[in-house]
C-alpha positions in Angstrom: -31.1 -18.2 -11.6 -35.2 -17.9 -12.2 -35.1 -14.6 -11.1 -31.8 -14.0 -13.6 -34.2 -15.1 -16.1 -36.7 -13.2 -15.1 -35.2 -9.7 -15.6 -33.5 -11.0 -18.6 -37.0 -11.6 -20.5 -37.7 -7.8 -19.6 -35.2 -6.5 -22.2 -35.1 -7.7 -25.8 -32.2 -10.5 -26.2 -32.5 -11.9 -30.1 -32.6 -15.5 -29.7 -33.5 -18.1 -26.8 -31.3 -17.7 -23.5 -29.3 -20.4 -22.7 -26.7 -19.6 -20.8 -26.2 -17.2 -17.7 -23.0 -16.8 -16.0 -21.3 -14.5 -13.0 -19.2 -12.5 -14.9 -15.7 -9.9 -14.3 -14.2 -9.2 -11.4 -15.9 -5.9 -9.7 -16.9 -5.8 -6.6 -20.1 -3.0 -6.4 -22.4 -4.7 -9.0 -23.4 -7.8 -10.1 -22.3 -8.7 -13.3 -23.8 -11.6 -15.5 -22.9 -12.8 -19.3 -26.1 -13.9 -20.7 -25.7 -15.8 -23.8 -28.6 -16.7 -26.1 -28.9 -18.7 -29.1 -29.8 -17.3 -32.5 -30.9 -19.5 -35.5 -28.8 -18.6 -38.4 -29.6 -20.0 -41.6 -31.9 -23.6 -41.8 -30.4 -25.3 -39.3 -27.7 -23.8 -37.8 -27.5 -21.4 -34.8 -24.8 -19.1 -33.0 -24.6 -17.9 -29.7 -24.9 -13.7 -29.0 -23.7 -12.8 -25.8 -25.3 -9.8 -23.6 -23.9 -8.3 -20.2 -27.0 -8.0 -17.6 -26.2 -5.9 -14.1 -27.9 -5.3 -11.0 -26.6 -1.6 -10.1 -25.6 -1.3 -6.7 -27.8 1.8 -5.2 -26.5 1.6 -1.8 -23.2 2.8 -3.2 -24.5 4.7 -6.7 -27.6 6.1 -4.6 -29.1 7.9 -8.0 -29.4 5.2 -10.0 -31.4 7.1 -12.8 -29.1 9.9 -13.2 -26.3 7.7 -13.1 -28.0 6.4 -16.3 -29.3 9.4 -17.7 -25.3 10.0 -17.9 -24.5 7.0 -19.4 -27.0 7.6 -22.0 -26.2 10.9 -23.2 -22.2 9.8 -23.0 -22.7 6.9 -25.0 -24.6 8.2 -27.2 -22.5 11.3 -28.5 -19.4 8.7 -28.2 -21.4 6.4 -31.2 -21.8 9.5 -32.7 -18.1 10.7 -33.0 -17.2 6.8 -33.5 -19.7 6.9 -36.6 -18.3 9.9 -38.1 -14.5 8.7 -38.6 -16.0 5.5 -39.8 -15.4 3.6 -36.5 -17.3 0.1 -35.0 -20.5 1.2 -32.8 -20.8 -1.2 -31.4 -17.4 -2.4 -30.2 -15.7 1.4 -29.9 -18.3 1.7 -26.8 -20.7 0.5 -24.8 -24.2 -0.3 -26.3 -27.3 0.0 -24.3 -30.4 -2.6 -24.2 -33.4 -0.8 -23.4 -36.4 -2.4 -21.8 -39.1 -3.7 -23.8 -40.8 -0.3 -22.7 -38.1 1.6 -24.2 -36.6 2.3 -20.8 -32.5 2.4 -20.8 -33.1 0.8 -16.9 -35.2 -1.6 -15.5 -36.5 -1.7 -11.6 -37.4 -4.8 -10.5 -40.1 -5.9 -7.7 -37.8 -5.8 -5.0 -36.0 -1.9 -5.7 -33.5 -3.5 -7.6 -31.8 -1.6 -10.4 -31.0 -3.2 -13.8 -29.4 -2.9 -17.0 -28.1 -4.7 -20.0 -26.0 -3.8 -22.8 -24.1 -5.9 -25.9 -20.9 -7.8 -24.4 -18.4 -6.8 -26.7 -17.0 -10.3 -28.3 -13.0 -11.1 -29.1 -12.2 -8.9 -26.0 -10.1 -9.1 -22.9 -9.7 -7.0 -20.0 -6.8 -7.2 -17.3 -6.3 -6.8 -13.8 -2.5 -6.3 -13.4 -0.2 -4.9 -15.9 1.8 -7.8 -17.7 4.1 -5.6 -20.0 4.7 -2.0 -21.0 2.0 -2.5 -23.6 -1.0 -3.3 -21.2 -0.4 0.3 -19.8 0.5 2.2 -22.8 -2.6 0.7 -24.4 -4.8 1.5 -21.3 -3.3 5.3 -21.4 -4.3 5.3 -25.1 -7.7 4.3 -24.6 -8.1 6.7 -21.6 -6.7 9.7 -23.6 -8.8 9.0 -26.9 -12.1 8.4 -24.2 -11.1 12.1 -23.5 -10.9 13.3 -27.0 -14.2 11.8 -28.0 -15.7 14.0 -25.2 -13.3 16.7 -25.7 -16.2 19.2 -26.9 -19.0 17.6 -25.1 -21.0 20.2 -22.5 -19.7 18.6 -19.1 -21.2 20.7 -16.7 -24.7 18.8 -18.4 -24.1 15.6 -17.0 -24.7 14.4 -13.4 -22.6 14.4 -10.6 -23.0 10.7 -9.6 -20.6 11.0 -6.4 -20.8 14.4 -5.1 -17.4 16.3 -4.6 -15.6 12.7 -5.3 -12.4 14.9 -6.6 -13.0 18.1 -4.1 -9.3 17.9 -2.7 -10.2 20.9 -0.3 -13.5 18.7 1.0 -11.5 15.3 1.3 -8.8 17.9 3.5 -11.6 18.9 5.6 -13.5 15.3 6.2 -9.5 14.7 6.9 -9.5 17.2 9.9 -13.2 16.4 11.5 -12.3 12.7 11.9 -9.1 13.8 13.6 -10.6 16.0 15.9 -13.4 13.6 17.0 -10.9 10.6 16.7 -13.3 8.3 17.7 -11.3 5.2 17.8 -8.1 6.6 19.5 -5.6 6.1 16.8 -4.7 9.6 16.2 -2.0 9.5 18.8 -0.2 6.2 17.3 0.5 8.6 13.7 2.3 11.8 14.5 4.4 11.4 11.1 1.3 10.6 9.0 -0.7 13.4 10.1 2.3 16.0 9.9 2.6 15.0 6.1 -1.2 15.6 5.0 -1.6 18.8 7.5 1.6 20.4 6.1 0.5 19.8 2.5 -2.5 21.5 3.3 -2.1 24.5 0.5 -1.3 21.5 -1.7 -5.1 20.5 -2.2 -6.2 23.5 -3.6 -4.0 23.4 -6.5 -6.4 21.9 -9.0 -10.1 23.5 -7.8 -9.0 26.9 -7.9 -7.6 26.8 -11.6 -11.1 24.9 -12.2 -12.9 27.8 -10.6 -11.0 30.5 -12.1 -11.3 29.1 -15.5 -7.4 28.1 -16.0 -8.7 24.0 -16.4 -11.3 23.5 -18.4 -14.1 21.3 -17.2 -14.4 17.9 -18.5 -16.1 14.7 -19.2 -14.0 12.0 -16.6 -14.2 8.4 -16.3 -13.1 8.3 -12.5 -12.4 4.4 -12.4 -9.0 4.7 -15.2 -7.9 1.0 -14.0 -6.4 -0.9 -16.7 -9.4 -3.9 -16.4 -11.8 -0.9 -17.3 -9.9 -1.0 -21.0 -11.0 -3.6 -23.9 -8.5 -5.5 -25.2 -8.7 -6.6 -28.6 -7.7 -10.3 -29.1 -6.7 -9.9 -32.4 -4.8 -6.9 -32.8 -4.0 -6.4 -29.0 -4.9 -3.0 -29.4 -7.6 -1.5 -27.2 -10.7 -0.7 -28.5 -13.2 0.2 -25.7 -13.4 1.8 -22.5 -16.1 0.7 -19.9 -17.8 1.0 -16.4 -18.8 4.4 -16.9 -21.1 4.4 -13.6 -18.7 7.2 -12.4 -18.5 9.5 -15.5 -19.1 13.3 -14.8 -17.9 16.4 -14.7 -14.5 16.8 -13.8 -10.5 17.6 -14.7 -8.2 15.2 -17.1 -6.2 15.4 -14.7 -7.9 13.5 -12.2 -8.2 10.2 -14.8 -4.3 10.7 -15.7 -3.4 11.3 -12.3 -5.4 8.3 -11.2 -4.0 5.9 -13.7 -0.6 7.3 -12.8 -0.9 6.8 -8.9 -2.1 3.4 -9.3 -0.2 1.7 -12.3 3.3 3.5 -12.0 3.7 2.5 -8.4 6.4 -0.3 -7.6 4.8 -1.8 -5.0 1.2 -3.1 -4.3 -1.2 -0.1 -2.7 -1.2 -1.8 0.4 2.6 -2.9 1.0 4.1 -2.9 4.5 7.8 -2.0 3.4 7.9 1.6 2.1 11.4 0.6 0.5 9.5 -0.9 -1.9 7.2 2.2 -3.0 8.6 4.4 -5.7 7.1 5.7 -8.9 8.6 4.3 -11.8 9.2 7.3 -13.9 9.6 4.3 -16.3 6.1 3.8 -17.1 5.1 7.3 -16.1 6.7 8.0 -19.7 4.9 4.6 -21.5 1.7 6.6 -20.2 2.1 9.9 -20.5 3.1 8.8 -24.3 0.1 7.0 -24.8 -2.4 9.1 -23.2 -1.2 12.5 -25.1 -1.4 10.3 -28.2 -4.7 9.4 -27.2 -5.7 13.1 -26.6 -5.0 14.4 -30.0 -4.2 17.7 -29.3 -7.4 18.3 -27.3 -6.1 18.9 -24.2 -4.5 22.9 -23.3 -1.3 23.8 -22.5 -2.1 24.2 -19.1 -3.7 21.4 -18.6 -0.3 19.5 -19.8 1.7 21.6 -17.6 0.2 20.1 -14.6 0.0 16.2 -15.7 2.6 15.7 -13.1 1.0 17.6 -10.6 -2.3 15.8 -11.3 -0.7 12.6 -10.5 1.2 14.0 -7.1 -2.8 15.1 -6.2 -4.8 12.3 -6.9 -2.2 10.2 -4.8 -2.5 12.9 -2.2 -6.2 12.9 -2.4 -6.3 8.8 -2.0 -3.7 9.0 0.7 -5.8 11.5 3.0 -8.9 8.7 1.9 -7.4 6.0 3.5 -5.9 7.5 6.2 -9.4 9.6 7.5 -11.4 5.6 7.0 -8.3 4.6 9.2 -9.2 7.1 11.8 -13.0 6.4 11.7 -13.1 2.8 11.9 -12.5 1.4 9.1 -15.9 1.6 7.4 -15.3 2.9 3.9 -13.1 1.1 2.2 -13.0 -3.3 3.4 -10.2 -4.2 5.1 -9.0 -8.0 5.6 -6.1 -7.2 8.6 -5.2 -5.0 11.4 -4.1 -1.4 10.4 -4.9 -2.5 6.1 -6.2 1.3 5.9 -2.8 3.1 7.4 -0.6 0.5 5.5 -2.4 1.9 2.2 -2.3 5.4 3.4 1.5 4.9 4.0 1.9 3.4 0.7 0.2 6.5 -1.1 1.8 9.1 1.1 5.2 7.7 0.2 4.3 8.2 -3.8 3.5 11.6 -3.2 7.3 12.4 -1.0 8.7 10.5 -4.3 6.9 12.1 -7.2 7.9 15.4 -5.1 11.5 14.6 -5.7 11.2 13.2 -9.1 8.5 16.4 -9.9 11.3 17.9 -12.7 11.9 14.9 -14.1 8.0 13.9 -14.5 7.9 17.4 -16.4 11.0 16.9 -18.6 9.2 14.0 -19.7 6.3 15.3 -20.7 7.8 17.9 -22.5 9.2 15.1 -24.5 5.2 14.2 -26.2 3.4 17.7 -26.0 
């Protein structure tokens, strides 16, 4: 832990550090809870806690953009948060800057750092527990969006170039099946069938973001429920975080993200397909809780193709899987045999159900526009 301590004395902590601890459960940085001790009063002291993080660059590869985001995010967000009479620095995240005044700090090594105020009385989740969880996160998400709602997207960074580009994901899709460098192509006839016969389906969102039908937005990218502030008190959430991947973008890809993930019945990488549905069930707690969250700040359009946003991003992560799959499995880890066409099975299977169920998603959005 010297070197923990090390980069911790570069940004200003109040008080004496005294405690350092791994922290959270991601898996591209690493995360640390620093806690130092602040004399308050004579004789008594407290305990403030920050959040220190090496940035991975291998995966983020411009680190100082990806900041230069986060800075000009976070900053309007306090701003909006300020003017309805709103808590600074629990509402969103709060940058440490380096004793120099820089929001990042690069250590001896190439190492990318940063630190921020852990937001105390919280708790985030991994799995959905209840309805709540999930209508909560869908608030969160949806009010995220109308904070940024009038914010100049096409300003920011794009951190992960063409991470959403359906139509490029379709492509990369088709050169790893043409080269098919590990053989597998011929062992998944039905697989490749569904994502080559949907091809006209991955167009759907870029061209009504290049014609001007969706607006561009601000977009999280990473809408999983442990990315949500909890509040232990009111069991409300209050804060939305890990904004490494925030950028220009659709709504549709956060509401569609949160949908193909959190609304699916079975685990993203389950072998039995009878299992895999989307629970129109808590498609409605979300879609309820994110248009709530929204505030009226999102266009008719844009609400007309909720449902299709969450048939596309599942698309989108299906194709993912299955092109890793065909490549060698060196995207996204594995831990068996075949873990990558399991998952891509899993998503593929969402998208032939949310086809079916398609009017029914729409009737129930109706039902909160």
């Amino acid at each position: 832990m010297q070197k923990i301590s090390e980069i911790a004395a570069q940004f200003p902590f109040e008080g004496e550090m005294v405690e350092c601890i791994p922290y959270g459960t991601g898996h591209i940085n690493d995360t640390y809870r620093i806690g130092c001790r602040v004399k308050v009063g004579t004789d008594d002291y407290s305990l403030k806690h920050y959040v220190l993080q090496r940035m991975n660059h291998n995966v983020f590869t411009k680190p100082a953009e990806l900041m230069e985001n986060m800075c000009r995010v976070t900053e309007w967000l306090k701003k909006k948060i300020a003017s309805y009479g709103g808590d600074v620095e629990r509402e969103t995240l709060s940058l440490i800057r380096t004793r120099e005044g820089i929001p990042y700090l690069v250590d001896s090594e190439g190492e990318y750092w940063r630190a921020y105020l852990f937001i105390e009385n919280t708790t985030s989740y991994d799995l959905v527990e209840k309805d709540d969880d999930f209508y909560q996160s869908a608030v969160a998400f949806g009010h995220f969006q109308w904070l940024l709602s009038d914010y100049p997207a096409e300003t920011l960074y794009e951190t992960i170039e063409n991470f959403h580009n359906t139509p490029d994901r379709f492509r990369k899709f088709e050169e790893a099946l043409a080269a098919d460098v590990c053989g597998r192509a011929a062992g998944i006839p039905e697989e490749i069938q569904f994502v080559q016969s949907r091809r006209e389906l991955t167009h759907v969102l870029t061209d009504r973001l290049a014609d001007g039908t969706l607006p561009l937005r601000v977009t999280h990218n990473d809408t999983k429920l442990n990315n949500v502030m909890i509040d232990n008190e009111t069991g409300k959430a209050i804060c939305v975080v890990d904004l490494d991947t925030v950028m220009p973008g659709l709504s549709l890809y956060d509401f569609g993200d949160s949908i193909r993930f959190g609304a699916s019945t079975a685990a993203e990488d389950e072998r039995d397909l009878e299992k895999v549905s989307c629970s129109l069930h808590l498609f409605e707690v979300y879609v309820k809780g994110y248009i709530e969250g929204c505030a009226g700040s999102l266009t008719d359009e844009e609400l007309d193709l909720l449902p299709m946003g969450a048939i596309l991003m599942t698309f989108e992560c299906g194709i993912r899987f299955l092109t890793d799959y065909l490549e060698g499995d060196h995207y996204f880890k594995i831990h068996r045999e075949g873990h990558n066409l399991d998952r891509a099975r899993t998503q593929l299977k969402l998208v032939a159900d949310m086809e079916q169920k398609l009017s029914k998603m729409k009737v129930i959005v109706e039902r909160y526009r």
